[in-house]
C-alpha positions as CSV (number, residue, x, y, z in Angstrom):
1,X,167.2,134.0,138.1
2,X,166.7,130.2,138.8
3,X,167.5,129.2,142.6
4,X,169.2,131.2,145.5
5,X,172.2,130.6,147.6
6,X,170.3,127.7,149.6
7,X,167.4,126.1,147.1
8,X,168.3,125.0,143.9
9,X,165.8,126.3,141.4
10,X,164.1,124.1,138.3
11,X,161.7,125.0,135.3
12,X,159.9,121.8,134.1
13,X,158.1,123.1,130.8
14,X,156.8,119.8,130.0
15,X,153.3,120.6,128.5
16,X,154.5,124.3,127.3
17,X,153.8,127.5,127.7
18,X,156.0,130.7,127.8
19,X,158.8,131.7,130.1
20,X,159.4,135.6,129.7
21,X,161.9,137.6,130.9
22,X,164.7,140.2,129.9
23,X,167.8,137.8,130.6
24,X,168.1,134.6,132.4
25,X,170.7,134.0,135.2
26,X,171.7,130.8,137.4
27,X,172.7,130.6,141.1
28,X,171.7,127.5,142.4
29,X,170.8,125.1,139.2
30,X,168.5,122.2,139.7
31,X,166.8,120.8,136.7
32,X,165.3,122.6,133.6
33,X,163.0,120.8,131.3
34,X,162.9,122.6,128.5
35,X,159.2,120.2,127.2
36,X,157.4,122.1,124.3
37,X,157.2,125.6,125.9
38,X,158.6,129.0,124.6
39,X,161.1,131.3,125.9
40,X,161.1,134.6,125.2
41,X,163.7,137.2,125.7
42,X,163.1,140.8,126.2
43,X,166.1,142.3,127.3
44,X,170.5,142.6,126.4
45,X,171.6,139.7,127.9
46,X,174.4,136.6,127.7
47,X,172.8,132.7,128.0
48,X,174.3,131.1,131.0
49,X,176.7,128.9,130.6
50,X,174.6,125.7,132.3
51,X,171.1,125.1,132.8
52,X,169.8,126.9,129.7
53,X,171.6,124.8,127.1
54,X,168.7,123.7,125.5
55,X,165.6,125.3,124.2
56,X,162.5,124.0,122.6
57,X,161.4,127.8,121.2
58,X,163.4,130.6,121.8
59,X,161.9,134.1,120.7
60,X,164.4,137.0,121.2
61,X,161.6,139.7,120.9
62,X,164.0,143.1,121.6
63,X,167.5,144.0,123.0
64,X,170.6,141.0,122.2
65,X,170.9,138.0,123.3
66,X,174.4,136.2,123.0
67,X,175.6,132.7,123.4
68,X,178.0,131.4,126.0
69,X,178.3,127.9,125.5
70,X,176.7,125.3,123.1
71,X,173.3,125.5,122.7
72,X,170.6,123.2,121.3
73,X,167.1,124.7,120.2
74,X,164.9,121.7,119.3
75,X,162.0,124.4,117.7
76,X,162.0,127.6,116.6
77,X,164.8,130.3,116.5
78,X,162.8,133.5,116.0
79,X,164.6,137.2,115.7
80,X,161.9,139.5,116.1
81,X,162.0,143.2,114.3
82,X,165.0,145.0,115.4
83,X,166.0,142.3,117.7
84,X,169.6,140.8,117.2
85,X,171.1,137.3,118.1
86,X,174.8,136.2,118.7
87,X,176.2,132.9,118.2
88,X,179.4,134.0,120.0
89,X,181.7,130.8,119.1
90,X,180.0,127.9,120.3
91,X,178.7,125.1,118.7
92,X,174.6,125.9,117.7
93,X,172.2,123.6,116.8
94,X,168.9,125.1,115.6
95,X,165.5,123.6,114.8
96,X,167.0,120.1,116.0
97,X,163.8,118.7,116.1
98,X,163.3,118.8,112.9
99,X,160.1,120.3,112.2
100,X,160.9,123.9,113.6
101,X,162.3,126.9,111.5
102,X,165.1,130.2,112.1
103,X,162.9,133.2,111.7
104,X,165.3,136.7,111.0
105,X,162.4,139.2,111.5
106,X,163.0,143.1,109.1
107,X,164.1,146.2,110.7
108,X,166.7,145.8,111.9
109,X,166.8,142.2,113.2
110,X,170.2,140.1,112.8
111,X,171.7,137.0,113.7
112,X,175.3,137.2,114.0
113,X,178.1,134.2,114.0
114,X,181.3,134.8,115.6
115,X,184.4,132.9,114.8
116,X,183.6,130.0,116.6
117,X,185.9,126.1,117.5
118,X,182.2,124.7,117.3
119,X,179.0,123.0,115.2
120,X,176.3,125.3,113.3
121,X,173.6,123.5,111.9
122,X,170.3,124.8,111.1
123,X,167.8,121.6,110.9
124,X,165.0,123.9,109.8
125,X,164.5,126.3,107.0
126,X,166.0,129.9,107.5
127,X,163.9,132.5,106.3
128,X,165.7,136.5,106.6
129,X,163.1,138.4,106.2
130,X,162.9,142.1,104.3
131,X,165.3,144.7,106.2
132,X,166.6,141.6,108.2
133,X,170.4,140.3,108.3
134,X,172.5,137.1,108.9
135,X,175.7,138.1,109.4
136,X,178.5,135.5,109.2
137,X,181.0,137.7,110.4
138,X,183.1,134.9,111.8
139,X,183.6,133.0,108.4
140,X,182.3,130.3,110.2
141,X,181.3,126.9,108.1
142,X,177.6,126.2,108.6
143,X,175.2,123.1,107.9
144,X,172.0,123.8,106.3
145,X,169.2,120.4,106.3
146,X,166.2,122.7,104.8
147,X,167.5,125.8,102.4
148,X,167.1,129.1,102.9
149,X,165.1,132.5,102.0
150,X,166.4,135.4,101.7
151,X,164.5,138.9,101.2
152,X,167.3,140.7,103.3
153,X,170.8,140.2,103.4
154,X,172.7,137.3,103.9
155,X,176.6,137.3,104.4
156,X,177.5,133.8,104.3
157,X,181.6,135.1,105.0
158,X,184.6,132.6,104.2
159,X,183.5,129.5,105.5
160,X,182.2,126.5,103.9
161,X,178.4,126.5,104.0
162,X,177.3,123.0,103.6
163,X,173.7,121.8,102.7
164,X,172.9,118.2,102.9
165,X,169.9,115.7,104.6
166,X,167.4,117.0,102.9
167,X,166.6,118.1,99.3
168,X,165.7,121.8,99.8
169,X,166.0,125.5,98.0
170,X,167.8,128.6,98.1
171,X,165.2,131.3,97.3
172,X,166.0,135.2,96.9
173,X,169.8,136.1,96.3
174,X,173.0,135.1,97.9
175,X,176.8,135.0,97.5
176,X,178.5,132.6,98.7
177,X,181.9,132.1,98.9
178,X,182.6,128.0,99.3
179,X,179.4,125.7,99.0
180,X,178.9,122.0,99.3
181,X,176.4,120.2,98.2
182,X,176.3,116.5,100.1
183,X,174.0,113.6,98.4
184,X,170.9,116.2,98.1
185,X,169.3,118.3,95.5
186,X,169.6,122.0,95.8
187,X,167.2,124.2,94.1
188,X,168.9,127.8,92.9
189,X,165.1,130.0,92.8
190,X,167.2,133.4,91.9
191,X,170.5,134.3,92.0
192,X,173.3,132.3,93.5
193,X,176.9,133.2,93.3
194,X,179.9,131.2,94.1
195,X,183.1,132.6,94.4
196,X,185.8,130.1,95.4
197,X,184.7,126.1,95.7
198,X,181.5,124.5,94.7
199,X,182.1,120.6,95.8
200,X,180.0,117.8,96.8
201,X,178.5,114.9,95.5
202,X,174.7,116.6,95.4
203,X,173.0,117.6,93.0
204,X,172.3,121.3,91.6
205,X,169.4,122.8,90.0
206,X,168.3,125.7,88.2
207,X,164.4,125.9,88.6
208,X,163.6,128.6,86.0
209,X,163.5,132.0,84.4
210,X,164.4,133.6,87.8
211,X,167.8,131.1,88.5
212,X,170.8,132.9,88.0
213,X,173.9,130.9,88.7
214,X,177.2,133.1,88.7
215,X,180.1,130.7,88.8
216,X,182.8,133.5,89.9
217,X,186.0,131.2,90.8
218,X,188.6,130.1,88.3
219,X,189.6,126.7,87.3
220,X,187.3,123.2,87.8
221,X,183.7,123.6,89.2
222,X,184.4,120.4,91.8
223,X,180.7,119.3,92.3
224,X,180.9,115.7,91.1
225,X,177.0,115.6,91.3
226,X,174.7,116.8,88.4
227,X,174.3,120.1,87.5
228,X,170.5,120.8,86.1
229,X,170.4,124.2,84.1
230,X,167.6,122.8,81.7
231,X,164.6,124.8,83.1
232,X,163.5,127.3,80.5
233,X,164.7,131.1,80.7
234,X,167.5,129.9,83.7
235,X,171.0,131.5,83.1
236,X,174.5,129.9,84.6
237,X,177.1,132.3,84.1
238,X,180.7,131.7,84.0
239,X,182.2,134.8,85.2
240,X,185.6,134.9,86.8
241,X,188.3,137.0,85.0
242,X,190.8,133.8,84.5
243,X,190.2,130.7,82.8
244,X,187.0,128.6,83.8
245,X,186.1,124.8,82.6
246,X,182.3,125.0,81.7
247,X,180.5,122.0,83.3
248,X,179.4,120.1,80.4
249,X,175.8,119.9,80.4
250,X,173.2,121.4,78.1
251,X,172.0,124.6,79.3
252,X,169.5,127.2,78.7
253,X,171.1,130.6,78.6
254,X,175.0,130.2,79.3
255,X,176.6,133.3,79.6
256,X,180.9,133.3,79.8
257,X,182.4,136.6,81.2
258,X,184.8,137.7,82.9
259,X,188.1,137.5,81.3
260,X,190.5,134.1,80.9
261,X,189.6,131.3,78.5
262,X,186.5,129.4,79.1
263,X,186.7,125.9,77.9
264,X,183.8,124.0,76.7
265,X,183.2,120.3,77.3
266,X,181.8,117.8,74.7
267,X,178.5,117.4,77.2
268,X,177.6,120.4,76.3
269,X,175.8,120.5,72.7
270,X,172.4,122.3,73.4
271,X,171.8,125.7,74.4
272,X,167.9,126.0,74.4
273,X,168.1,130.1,74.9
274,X,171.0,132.5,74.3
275,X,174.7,132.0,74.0
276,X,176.7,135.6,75.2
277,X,180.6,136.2,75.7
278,X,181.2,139.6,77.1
279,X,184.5,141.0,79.0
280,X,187.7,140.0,77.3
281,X,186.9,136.2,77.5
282,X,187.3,133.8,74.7
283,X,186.4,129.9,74.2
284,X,186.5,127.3,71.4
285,X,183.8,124.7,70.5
286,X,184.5,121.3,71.3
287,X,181.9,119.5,68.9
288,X,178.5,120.6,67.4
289,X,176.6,123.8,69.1
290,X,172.0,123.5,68.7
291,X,171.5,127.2,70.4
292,X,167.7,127.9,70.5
293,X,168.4,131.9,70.9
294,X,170.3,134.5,70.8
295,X,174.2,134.1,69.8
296,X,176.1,137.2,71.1
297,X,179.4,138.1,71.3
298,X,180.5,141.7,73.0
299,X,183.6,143.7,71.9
300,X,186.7,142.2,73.5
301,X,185.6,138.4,73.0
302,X,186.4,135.6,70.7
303,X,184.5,132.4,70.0
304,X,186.2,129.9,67.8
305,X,183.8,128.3,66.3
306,X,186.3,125.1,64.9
307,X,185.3,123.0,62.3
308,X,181.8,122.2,63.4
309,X,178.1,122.6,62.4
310,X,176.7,124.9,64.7
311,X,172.6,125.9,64.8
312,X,171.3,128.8,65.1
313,X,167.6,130.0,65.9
314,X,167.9,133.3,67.0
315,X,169.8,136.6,66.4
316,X,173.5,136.3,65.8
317,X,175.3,140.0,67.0
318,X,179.3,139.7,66.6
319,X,180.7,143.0,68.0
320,X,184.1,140.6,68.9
321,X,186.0,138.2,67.1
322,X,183.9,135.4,65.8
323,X,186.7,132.7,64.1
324,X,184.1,130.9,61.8
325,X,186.9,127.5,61.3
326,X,189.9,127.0,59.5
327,X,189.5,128.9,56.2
328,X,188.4,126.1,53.5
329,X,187.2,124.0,56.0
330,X,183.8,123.0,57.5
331,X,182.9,124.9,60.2
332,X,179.4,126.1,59.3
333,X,176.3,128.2,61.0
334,X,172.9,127.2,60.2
335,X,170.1,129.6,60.6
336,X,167.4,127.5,61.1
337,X,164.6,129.7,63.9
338,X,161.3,129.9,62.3
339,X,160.9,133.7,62.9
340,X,163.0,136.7,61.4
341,X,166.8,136.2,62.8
342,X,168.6,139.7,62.3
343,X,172.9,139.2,61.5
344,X,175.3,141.9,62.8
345,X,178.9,142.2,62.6
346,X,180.3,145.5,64.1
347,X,184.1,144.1,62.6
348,X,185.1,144.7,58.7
349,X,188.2,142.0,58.9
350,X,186.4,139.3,56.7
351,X,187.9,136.7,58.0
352,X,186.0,137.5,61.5
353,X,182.7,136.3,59.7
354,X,181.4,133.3,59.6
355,X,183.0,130.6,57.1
356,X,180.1,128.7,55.8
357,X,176.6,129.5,56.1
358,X,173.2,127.6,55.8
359,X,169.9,129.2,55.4
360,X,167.4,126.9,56.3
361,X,164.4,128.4,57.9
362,X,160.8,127.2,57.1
363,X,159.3,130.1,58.3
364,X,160.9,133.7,58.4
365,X,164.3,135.9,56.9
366,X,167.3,136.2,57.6
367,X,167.7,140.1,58.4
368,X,171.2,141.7,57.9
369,X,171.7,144.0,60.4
370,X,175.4,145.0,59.2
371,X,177.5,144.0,56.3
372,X,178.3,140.5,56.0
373,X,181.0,138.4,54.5
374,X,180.8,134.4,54.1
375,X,184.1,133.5,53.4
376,X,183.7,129.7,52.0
377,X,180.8,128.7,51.3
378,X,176.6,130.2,51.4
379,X,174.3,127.1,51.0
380,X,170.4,128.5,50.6
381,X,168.0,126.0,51.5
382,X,164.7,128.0,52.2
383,X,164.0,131.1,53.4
384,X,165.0,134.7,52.2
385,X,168.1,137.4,52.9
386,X,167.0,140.6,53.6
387,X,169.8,142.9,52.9
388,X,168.3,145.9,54.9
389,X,170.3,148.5,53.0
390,X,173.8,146.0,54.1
391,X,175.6,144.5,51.7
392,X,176.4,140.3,51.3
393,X,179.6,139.3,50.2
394,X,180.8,136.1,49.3
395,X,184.4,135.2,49.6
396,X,187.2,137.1,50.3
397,X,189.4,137.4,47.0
398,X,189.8,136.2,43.6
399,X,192.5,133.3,43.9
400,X,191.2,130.1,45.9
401,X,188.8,132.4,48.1
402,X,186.0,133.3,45.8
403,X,183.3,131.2,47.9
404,X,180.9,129.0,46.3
405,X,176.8,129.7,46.3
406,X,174.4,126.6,46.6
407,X,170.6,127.4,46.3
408,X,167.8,125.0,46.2
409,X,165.0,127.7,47.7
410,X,164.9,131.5,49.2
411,X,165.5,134.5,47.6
412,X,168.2,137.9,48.8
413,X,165.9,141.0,48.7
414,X,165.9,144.3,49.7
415,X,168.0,147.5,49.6
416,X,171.3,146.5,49.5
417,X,174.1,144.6,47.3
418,X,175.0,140.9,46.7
419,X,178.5,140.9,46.0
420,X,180.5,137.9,44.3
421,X,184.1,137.2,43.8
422,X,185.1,135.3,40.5
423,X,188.3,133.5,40.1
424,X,188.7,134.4,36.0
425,X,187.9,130.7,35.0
426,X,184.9,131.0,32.5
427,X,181.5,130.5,33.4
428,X,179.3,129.0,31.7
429,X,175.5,130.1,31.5
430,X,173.7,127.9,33.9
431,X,177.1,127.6,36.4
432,X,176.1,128.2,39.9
433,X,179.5,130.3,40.3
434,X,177.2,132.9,38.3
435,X,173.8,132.9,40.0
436,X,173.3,136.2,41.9
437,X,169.9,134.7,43.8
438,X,167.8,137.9,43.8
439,X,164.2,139.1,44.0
440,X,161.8,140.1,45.8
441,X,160.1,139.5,49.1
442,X,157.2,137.6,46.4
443,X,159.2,136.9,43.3
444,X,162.4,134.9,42.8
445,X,163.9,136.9,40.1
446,X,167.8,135.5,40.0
447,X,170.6,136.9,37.2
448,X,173.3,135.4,36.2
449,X,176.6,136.0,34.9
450,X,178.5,133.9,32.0
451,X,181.3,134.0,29.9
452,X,182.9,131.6,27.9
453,X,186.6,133.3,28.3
454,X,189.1,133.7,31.3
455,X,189.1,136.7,32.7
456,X,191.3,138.9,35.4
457,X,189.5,137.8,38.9
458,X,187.8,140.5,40.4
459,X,184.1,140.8,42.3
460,X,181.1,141.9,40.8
461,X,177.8,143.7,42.8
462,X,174.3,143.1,42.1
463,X,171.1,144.4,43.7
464,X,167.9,144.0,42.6
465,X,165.2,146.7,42.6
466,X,161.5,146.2,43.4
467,X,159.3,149.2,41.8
468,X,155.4,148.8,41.3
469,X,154.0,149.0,37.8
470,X,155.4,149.7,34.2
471,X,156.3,152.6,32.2
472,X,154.8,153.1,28.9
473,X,156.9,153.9,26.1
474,X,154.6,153.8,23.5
475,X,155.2,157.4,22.5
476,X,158.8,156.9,22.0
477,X,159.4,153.6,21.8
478,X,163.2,151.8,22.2
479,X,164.5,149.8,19.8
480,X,166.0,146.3,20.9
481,X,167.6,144.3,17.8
482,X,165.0,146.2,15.5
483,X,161.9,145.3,17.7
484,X,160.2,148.2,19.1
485,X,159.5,148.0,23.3
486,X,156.5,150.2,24.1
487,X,155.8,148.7,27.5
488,X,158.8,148.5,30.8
489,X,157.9,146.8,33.6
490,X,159.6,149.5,36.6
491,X,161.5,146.6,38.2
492,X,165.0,146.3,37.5
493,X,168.7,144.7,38.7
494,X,171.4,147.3,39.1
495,X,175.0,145.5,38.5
496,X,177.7,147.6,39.7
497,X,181.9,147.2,40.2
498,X,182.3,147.1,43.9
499,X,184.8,149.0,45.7
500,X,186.9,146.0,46.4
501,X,189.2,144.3,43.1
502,X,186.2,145.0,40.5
503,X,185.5,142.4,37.4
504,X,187.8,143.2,35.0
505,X,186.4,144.5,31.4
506,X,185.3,142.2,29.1
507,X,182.4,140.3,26.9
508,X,179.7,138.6,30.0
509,X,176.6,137.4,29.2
510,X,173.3,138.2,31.4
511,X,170.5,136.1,31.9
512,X,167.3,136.9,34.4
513,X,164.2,134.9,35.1
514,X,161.2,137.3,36.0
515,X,157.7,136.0,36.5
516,X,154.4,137.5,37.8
517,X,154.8,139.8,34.8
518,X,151.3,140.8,34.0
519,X,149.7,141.3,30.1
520,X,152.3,139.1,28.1
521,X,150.5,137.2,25.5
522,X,154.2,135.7,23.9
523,X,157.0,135.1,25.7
524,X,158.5,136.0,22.1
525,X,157.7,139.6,23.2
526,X,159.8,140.1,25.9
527,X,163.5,141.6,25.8
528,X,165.9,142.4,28.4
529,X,166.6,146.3,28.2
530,X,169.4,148.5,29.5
531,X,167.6,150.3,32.0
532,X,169.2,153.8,31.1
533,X,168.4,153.4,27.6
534,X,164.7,154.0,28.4
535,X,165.2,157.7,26.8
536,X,169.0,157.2,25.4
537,X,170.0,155.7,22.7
538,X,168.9,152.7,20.9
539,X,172.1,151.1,20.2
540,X,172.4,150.1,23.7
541,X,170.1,147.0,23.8
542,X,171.7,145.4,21.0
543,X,169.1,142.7,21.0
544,X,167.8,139.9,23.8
545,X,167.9,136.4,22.8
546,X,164.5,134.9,24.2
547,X,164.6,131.0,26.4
């Protein structure tokens, strides 16, 4: 207690020191000099409401201390282990000086805010510690000059928490529910959620594989400064369930959840990791798409993908709606990563595929991990298909629909069917609208298709059969045109009618290009056979013209 009823008591802490006790009281007040000492309180107790209005450490070691007026600590604010201290709706400044920090020790230790008319600012950095809480119970805005960790849990309530002064982080995870950020940087380290405002004129960043930014409000994000979500591996997810507008900046990983539409803004145009809808959101492409990763999109979503050329370098998993671009038009996906990118598609409506499609991949395959359908147009460049026991369809029907196929480079391989719709026009013998691009994983083997008459439109299935070695049919030898083959190499090319309008009958001509084919000594001596007229009859292979 500081002074009796006749002598006015004063504390002059001037060159330190610590000043113990279980609560402080004041009688008769004379002057209190608060210097660069340390008070320490042991005991449940309320702060006067004069005298002690200003600390330079305060230490609330056990028991609760609460506030009764403003109060100024120019240090340190430390919470000890099971300790607790109340901010009981009063202005409080903490770590004024500047150089000082807020300490929430574990165990039990908390520092609580009541509703309060008045001031919070915390000058120095706040640090809750494991088992430790900050409890903003009285929704109370706060000011934050130099970030904040948090290993415990940290209820930032209703209020605006505002961080400005000084650039500074927010490390460990927090939600909070209006945030400002005022001429500085802030640095997200791990997870950060917003839920109704983030304003200001600062600047947020996402510092790495660890950020998580959860952007849970609907509407405009109102930060006016720039948000940073370059850092490798960092993910900003726009998750509220009604519509969002996506700040448009290039991200990393951008994930859009939720529910609502999310619009995309033309400053977005590189996505250096994965791309993933999930919920029952949907958005639509504003311009051209360069996504490093993974493109995902779960059950429930749609991504309209417009009329623009968007790159692909990862896997591509459509379990939604994935709206390729107007149908004859020139939205296209490029698969371009230089390691094996694996296609899914968990929905058989065709026109939920993608409408053009480039293969371009200098290193790698393209890996179905589902059927497929390209509805326009499939343009190989380099790098091969591998089926993977799905099937590849091109186009959706026989009228203006059929597709078309350019190839310069890479081969379809594997287990699995290329399938080809033809409008009934003839083809002639070297026509692209023929070419079934086959082989194997070593050996471009294509076949094409030709007739010089019109036909009924209808699709037409080829796969292509790798098998080691050759057959020797010496013994009883097949007759092709009147020339005797002894000798069948064990590869073949299966053509079949698909299940969808098949080609209708008629006279087609088939041409194949093998190489690699081991012990020829004139290319006179090779002949296409039938492969079931190994042991039938003769008068299948009515004779192979050589080229």
């Amino acid at each position: 207690t500081v002074g009796d009823a006749g002598h006015a008591g004063s504390i002059d802490m001037t060159n330190g020191g610590l000043l113990r006790a279980s609560s402080l009281a004041v009688t008769n007040a004379g002057t209190w000099t608060r210097g660069a000492g340390t008070v320490e309180l042991t005991g449940t107790s309320t702060l006067p409401t004069t005298f002690f209005a200003n600390f330079n450490n305060l230490v609330i070691s056990s028991g609760e201390t609460t506030t009764s007026a403003d109060l100024y600590i120019n240090g340190n604010l430390t919470i000890a282990d099971g300790a607790s201290f109340v901010s009981a709706g009063f202005s409080l400044t903490a770590n004024g000086g500047g150089t000082g920090s807020t300490t929430i020790g574990g165990a039990g230790a908390k520092l609580t805010i009541n509703p309060s008319g008045g001031t919070l600012v915390f000058n120095g950095l706040v640090t809750v510690n494991s088992g430790g809480s900050w409890l903003n119970q009285g929704n109370t805005p706060v000011e934050f000059h130099r970030g904040i960790t948090n290993n415990g849990t940290f209820i930032a309530g209703s209020g605006q928490q505002t961080f400005n002064i000084n650039n500074q982080a927010l490390t460990g995870n927090f939600i909070i529910d209006k945030a400002s950020i005022s001429v500085i940087t802030l640095t997200n380290n791990n997870q950060l959620e917003i839920t109704n405002a983030l304003t200001g004129n600062g600047n947020l960043v996402q510092s790495g594989s660890s950020s998580i930014l959860n952007i849970n409000f609907p509407g405009v994000v109102g930060l006016t400064g720039i948000l940073n979500a370059s850092a490798a591996g960092n993910t900003v997810n726009s998750k509220n369930g009604s519509a969002q507008t996506v700040v448009g900046v290039n991200y990393s990983n951008l994930t859009l959840s939720g529910g609502g539409t999310k619009t995309l803004q033309s400053g977005t145009t590189n996505i250096t990791g994965n791309l993933t809808l999930s919920g029952t959101t949907s958005t639509t492409a504003v311009g051209n798409l360069t996504i490093s990763g993974n493109v995902k999109t779960d059950a429930g979503t749609t991504f309209h993908a417009g009329d623009f050329i968007h790159s692909i370098g990862g896997n591509f998993t459509n379990d939604g709606i994935f709206d390729g671009g107007t149908q004859g038009g020139t939205g296209t996906i490029v698969f371009n990563g230089t390691a094996d990118q694996t296609i899914s598609n968990s929905n058989a409506n065709p026109l939920n595929h993608t409408v053009n499609v480039n293969i371009n991949k200098p290193t790698g395959s393209v890996i179905l991990g589902s059927d497929f359908t390209v509805v326009n147009a499939l343009n190989m460049v380099q790098g091969n298909i591998i089926l993977n026991t799905h099937n590849l369809t091109l186009g959706i029907d026989g009228g203006s629909n059929v597709g078309t196929l350019s190839h310069s480079g890479g081969t379809i391989v594997g287990s699995g069917k290329f399938i080809r719709w033809f409008t009934g026009d003839p083809i002639g013998s070297s026509d692209p609208a023929g070419l079934f691009p086959v082989g194997s994983s070593t050996d471009y083997r294509p076949l094409n298709i030709a007739t010089a008459s019109s036909f009924t439109p209808g699709a037409l299935a080829v796969e292509y059969h790798e098998a080691p070695g050759s057959t020797d049919l010496s013994s009883s030898p097949v007759s092709d045109g009147g020339t005797d083959i002894v000798l069948r190499d064990n590869f073949y090319w299966e053509i079949t009618q698909p299940s969808i309008t098949p080609l209708s009958d008629g006279t087609y001509g088939i041409s194949v290009t093998a190489n690699d084919l081991g012990g020829v000594g004139d290319v006179d001596d090779l002949r296409l056979m039938q492969a079931s007229g190994v042991v039938g009859t003769a008068d299948a292979n009515g004779g192979t013209t050589t080229s």
